[in-house]
C-alpha positions, 0 to 999 in steps of 0.5 A: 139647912140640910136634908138626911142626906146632909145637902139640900133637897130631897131624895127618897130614904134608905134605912140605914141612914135613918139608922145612922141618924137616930144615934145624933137626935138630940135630947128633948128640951126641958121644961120651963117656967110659965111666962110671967106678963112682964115676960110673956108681954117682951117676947110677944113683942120681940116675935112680933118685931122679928115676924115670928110666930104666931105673930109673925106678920103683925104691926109693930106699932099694933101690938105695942098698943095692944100689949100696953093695954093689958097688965096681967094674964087674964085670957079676957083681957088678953082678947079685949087689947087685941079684938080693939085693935081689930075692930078699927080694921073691921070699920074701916073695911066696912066704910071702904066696902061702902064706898066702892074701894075693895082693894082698900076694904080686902086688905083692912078685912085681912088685918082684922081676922089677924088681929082677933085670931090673936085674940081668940089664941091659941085656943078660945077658952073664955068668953072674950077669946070666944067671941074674937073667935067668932069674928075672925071667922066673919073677917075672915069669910069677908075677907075671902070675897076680895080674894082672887081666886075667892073662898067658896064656903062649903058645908059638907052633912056628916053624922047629923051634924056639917063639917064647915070648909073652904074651897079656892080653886085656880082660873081656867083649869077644870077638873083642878087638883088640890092640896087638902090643908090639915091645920094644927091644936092652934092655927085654922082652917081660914089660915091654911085656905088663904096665901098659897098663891104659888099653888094657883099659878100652878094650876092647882086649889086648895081646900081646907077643914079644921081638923079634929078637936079644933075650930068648927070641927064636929068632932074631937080628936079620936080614934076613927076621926079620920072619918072626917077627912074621909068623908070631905074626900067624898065631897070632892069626888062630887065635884065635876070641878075637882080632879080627884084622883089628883090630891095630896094632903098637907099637914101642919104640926098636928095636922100632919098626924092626920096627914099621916093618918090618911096616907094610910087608910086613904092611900087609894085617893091620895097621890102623897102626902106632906107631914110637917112636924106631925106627931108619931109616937113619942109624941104621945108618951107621958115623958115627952108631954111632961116635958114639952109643955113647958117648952119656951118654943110655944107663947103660952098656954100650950097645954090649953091648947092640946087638952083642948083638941081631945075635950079633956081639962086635966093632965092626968086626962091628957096623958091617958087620952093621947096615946091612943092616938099613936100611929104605931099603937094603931098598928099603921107603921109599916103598912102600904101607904101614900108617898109621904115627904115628912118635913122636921127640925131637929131642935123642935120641942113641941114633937120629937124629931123621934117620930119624924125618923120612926115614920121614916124608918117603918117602912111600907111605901116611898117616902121623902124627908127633909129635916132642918138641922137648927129647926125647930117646930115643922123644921123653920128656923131664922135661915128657913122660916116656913115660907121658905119652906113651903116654896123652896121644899114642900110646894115642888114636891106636890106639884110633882105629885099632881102631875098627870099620871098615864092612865096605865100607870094609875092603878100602880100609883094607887090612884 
């Protein structure tokens, strides 16, 4: 695939190839039908054979005995086929635990938070998926103890209320730098926090929390819920074990609408930050959303789950709410900011590679880009799947960024 200066790679972008660019951006794709069952239970399993999310890395034989478990497009029963399959994982982890093998009981714990965060996806919006949800979390966190370097749970007071996160930081480097992961309207924080192994062996952590209007956030999403990234950045500031003046913020689908976001009123405290298919702008208009929700890129339920980040139930709420979230309204384009590396395909339909080039083009501080021709949503495509993507693009450009800076050069770098 093919970054804006048409090889691969990255260099930092002139505006008159953005300008040339935004002549070639496809039109939007158009809306489709709601997926019958019959439908929506092929394509499931064609993703699932295919390792294609949001089931990419399932078992074949495990979702053909979920899928043939379920006859309609009830959100109840959709939880009950799935939750089945993970609750054989869970006993058997429980039993392995029991019995000393934690390699076995490690693995078998994985297996169950994957199988009821199907359950609960994308969005845990009846009492079934509510509960998958609530047991991913406890597979997961059970999970996260065999892990090497382990999860440390974190609960950081905010506004009365704690923001819940995790932390894993790498052996034998302290103070460590860290990447701060921003999930997206349906993955998170448990799956930002875990992989990443090539992060550790550079020497570098992780922390995550859910962003705005998801998971165990605190708040919705809003104008000024940044204030809740900001306030984990105070957190780690506490941390004699966290370097932190060495962070870059990472941001996944909507999560790199924050990651833009705190590029800009967090640019002191942050050395980059990486927006990988994040709402702009045109995201945010009327004409995209009627057009995108329909999008057969997205398993179903898409407008559940974007409705859901900002608390609203119809339409209509939806179009009103969103644009007020628009980094342009906000006034931030163009504005100094942290470097950025913003990352897009150009076929993606959940966010218009629009606002990967108006991001672009806004101009303020440094900025990076590599956009994925055949991409379509946070730029995968067969030849570049996302992990291809984060180890070949996106994990070189934050190692260089975390890279020690002299100290005279700190104060340049908005350290």
């Amino acid at each position: 695939m093919y970054p804006i200066n048409r090889r691969i790679g990255m260099r930092q972008t002139a505006i008159a190839l953005v300008i040339v660019l935004l002549a070639a951006v496809p039109a939007a794709a158009q809306m489709a039908p709601t997926r019958t069952w019959e439908e929506l239970r092929q394509e499931t399993q064609r993703r699932v054979d295919k390792n294609l999310g949001p089931v990419a890395g399932l078992k074949s034989e495990d979702a053909r005995e979920a899928l043939a478990n379920i006859h309609s497009l009830d959100r109840n029963e959709w939880a009950a086929a799935w939750s089945a399959i993970a609750e054989r994982y869970d006993k058997r982890a429980k039993s392995e635990e029991a019995g000393k093998d934690t390699s076995a009981a490690r693995d078998d714990y994985f297996w169950a938070f994957r199988y009821y965060t199907v359950a609960r996806w994308p969005v845990p919006n009846s009492s079934g998926k509510q509960k998958a949800y609530q047991n991913a979390l406890i597979a997961f966190r059970n999970y996260g103890r065999f892990l090497d370097p382990p999860v440390e749970i974190v609960r950081i007071p905010f506004e009365g209320k704690e923001i819940p996160g995790y932390i894993r930081l790498p052996k034998d480097v302290r103070p460590a730098p860290v990447v701060f992961m921003i999930n997206g309207t349906d993955s998170r924080k448990e799956d930002e926090v875990q992989g990443r192994d090539a992060m550790f062996r550079s020497g570098i952590g992780v922390v995550a929390v859910d962003m705005p209007g998801t998971g165990e956030s605190p708040i919705t999403a809003d104008i000024g819920s940044e204030r809740i990234f900001s306030r984990v950045l105070d957190y780690l500031a506490t941390r004699p074990d966290v370097d932190s003046k060495r962070i870059v913020a990472w941001g996944v689908s909507y999560g790199g609408h924050w990651a833009a976001n705190i590029a800009y009123t967090e640019r002191a405290r942050l050395r980059g930050a990486v927006v990988q298919g994040g709402p702009v702008h045109d995201y945010y208009t009327a004409e995209w959303q009627k057009k995108s929700l329909g999008t057969p890129e997205y398993l179903f339920d898409l407008f559940a789950a974007r409705a859901a980040i900002y608390g609203v139930e119809s339409v209509d709420e939806m179009l009103a709410y969103g644009p007020r979230l628009s980094l342009k309204t906000q006034g931030f384009l163009g504005r100094p900011s942290a470097p950025m590396l913003v990352v897009n395909g150009e076929k993606d339909s959940q966010v218009p590679i629009s606002d990967l080039y108006m991001l672009l083009q806004s101009g303020g501080s440094a900025k990076w880009s590599w956009v994925n021709p055949d991409g379509g949503h946070t730029g995968r495509s067969q030849e570049w799947p996302n992990s291809r993507i984060s180890e070949q693009v996106i994990t070189p450009w934050i190692k260089a960024r975390l890279e020690p800076a002299p100290e005279s050069n700190q104060a340049r770098n908005g350290e």
